[in-house]
TORFIZA-91160 format. One record per residue (C-alpha): residue in one letter; residue number from 1; x, y, z; chain. Coordinates in Angstrom, 2 decimals. Layout:
<a, NUM, <X, Y, Z>, A>
...
% end
This chain:
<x, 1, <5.96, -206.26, -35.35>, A>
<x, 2, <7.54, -206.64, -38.85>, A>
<x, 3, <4.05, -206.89, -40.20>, A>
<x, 4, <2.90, -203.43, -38.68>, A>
<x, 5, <6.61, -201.90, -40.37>, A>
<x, 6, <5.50, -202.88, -43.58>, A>
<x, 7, <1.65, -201.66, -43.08>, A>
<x, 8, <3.38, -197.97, -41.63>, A>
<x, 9, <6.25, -198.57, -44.83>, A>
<x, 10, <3.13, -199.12, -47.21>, A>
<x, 11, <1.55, -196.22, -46.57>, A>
<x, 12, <4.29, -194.26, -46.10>, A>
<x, 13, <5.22, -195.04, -49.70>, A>
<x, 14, <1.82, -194.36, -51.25>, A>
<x, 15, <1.39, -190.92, -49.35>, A>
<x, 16, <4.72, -190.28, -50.92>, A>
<x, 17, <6.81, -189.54, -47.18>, A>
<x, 18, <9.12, -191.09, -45.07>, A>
<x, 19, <7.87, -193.98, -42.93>, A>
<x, 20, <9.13, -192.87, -39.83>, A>
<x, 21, <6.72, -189.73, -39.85>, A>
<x, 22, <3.86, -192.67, -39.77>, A>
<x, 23, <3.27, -192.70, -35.72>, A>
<x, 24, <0.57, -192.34, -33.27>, A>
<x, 25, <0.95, -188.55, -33.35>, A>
<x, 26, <1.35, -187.25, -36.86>, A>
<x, 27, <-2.37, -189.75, -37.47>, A>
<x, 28, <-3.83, -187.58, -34.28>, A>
<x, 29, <-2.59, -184.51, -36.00>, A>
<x, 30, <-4.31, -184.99, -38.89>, A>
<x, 31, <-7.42, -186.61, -38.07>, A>
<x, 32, <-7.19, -183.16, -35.69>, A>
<x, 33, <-7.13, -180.99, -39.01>, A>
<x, 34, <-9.46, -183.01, -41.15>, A>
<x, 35, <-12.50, -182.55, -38.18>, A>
<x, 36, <-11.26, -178.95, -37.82>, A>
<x, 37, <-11.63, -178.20, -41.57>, A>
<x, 38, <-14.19, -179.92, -42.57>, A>
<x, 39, <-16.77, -181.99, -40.32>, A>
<x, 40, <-16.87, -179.47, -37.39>, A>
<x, 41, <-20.20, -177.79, -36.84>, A>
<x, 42, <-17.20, -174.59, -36.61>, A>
<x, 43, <-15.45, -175.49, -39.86>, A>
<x, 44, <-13.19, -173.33, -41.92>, A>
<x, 45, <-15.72, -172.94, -44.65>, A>
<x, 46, <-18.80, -171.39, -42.59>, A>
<x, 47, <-15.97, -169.29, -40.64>, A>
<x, 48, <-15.00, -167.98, -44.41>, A>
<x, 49, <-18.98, -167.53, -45.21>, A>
<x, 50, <-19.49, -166.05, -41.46>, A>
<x, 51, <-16.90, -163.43, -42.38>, A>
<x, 52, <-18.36, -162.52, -45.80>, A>
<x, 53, <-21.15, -162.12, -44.55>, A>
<x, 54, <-20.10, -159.70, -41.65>, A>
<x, 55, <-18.28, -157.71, -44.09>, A>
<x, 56, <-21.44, -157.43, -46.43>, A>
<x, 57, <-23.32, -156.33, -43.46>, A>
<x, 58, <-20.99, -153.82, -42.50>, A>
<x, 59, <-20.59, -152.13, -46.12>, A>
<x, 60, <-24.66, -151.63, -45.69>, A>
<x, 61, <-24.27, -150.42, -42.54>, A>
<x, 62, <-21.48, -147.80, -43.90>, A>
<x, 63, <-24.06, -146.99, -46.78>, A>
<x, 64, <-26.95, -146.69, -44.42>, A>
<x, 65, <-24.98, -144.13, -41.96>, A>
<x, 66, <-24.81, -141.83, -45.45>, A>
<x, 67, <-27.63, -141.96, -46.51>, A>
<x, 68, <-29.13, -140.84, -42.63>, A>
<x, 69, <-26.66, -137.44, -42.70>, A>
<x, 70, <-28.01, -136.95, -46.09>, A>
<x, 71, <-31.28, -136.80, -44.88>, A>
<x, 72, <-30.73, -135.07, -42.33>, A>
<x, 73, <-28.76, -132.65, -43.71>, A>
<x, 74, <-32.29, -132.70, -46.23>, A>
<x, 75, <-34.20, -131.75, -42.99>, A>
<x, 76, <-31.90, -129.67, -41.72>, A>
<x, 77, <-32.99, -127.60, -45.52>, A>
<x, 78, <-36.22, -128.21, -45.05>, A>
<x, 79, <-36.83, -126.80, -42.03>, A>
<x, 80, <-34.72, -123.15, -42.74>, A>
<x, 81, <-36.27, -122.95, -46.40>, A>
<x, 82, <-39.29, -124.52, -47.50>, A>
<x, 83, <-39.99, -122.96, -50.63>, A>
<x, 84, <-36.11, -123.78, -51.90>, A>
<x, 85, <-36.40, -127.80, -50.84>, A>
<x, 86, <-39.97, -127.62, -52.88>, A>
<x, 87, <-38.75, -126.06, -55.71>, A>
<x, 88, <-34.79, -127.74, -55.65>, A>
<x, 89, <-35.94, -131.21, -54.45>, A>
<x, 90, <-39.73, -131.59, -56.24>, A>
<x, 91, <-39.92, -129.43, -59.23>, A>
<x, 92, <-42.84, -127.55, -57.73>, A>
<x, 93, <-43.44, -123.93, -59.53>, A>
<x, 94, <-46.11, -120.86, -59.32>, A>
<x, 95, <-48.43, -121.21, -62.22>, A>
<x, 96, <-46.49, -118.30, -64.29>, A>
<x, 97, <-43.35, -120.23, -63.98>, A>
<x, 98, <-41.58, -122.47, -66.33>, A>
<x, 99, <-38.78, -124.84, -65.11>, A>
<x, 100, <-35.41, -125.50, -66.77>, A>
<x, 101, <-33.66, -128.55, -66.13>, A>
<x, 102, <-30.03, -128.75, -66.84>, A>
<x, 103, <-28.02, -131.97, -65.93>, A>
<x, 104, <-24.55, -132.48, -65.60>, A>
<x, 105, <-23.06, -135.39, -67.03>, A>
<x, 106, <-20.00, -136.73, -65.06>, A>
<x, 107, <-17.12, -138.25, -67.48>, A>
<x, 108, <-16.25, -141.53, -66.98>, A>
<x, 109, <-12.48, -142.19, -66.61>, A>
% end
């Protein structure tokens, strides 16, 4: 018995705490936390890429959802005036016609 005190004293002194916290349940504990956090199949860094990934995935699916109503809202044009979506959208013009482009350049703050 005095051997197995100065085994738990040992490593209590090299992991820097108080020997009496060396016992059957603090080891469980964190041989429990170690397998949680590293050697599960479920660990806490696939959960962390599992999450980035959802969020990636969701920002897409955010970005695809615009860019739908803006077509849409493209057919929506299309259909009421042809001749406006052709000339607004592709640059098309009758054969007298010339076409003026002006662009706006947004300031950066």
């Amino acid at each position: 018995m005095a051997e197995n005190k100065k085994i738990q004293k040992d490593i209590a002194d090299f992991l820097g705490i108080s020997p009496r916290w060396i016992n059957k349940y603090t080891l469980v504990s964190a041989f429990f936390l170690v397998w949680i956090l590293f050697l599960d199949k479920h660990n806490f860094f696939a959960y962390r890429k599992l999450q980035t990934t959802i969020y990636e995935m969701e920002q897409e699916k955010l970005d695809l959802d615009k860019q739908i109503q803006q077509a849409l809202l493209d057919k929506k044009d299309l259909e009421e005036n042809q001749e406006k979506f052709a000339r607004e959208k592709h640059l098309m013009h009758k054969p007298d016609e010339e076409i003026i482009l002006i662009e706006n350049k947004k300031k950066k703050k």
